[in-house]
C-alpha positions in Angstrom: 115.7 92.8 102.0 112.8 92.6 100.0 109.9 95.4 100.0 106.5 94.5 100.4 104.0 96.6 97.6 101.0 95.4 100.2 101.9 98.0 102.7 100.8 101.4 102.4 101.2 104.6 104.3 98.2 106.7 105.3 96.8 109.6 108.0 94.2 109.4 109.9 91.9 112.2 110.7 89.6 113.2 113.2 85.5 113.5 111.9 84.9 115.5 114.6 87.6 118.6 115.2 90.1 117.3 111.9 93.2 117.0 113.9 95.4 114.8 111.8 97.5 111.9 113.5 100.6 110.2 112.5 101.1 107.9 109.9 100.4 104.9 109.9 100.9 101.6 107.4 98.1 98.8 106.5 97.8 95.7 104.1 95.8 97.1 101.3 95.5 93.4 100.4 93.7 92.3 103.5 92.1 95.6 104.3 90.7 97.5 100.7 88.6 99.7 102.4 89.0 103.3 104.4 90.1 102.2 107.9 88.3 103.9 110.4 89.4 103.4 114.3 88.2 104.8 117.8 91.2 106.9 119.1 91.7 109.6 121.3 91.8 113.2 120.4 93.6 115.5 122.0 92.3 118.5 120.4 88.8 117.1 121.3 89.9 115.7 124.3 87.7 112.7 124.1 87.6 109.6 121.9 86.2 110.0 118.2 86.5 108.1 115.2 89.3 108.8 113.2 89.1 108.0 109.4 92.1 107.2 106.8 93.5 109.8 104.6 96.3 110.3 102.2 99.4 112.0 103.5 100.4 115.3 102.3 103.5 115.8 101.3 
């Protein structure tokens, strides 16, 4: 199976609190920029905007 270099993984944080979600992947090809997406916070308990990250390892 072939891999596709396009894919990335990256976090996303809360601006608000700075609870960090899961990780997720994107197509740095289509999308160059930081990602930044509504989600809910359950540290917050409300729906913030959540901004890409690296992921620590």
């Amino acid at each position: 199976m072939a891999k596709n270099l396009n894919r990335v993984f990256f976090g996303l944080k809360c601006t608000e609190c700075g609870y960090q979600r899961r990780p997720s992947i994107k197509n740095k090809k289509n999308t160059p920029d930081k990602l930044e997406v509504k989600k809910f916070c359950p540290k917050c308990n409300k729906t913030t905007t959540f901004v890409e990250t690296k992921l620590g390892k």
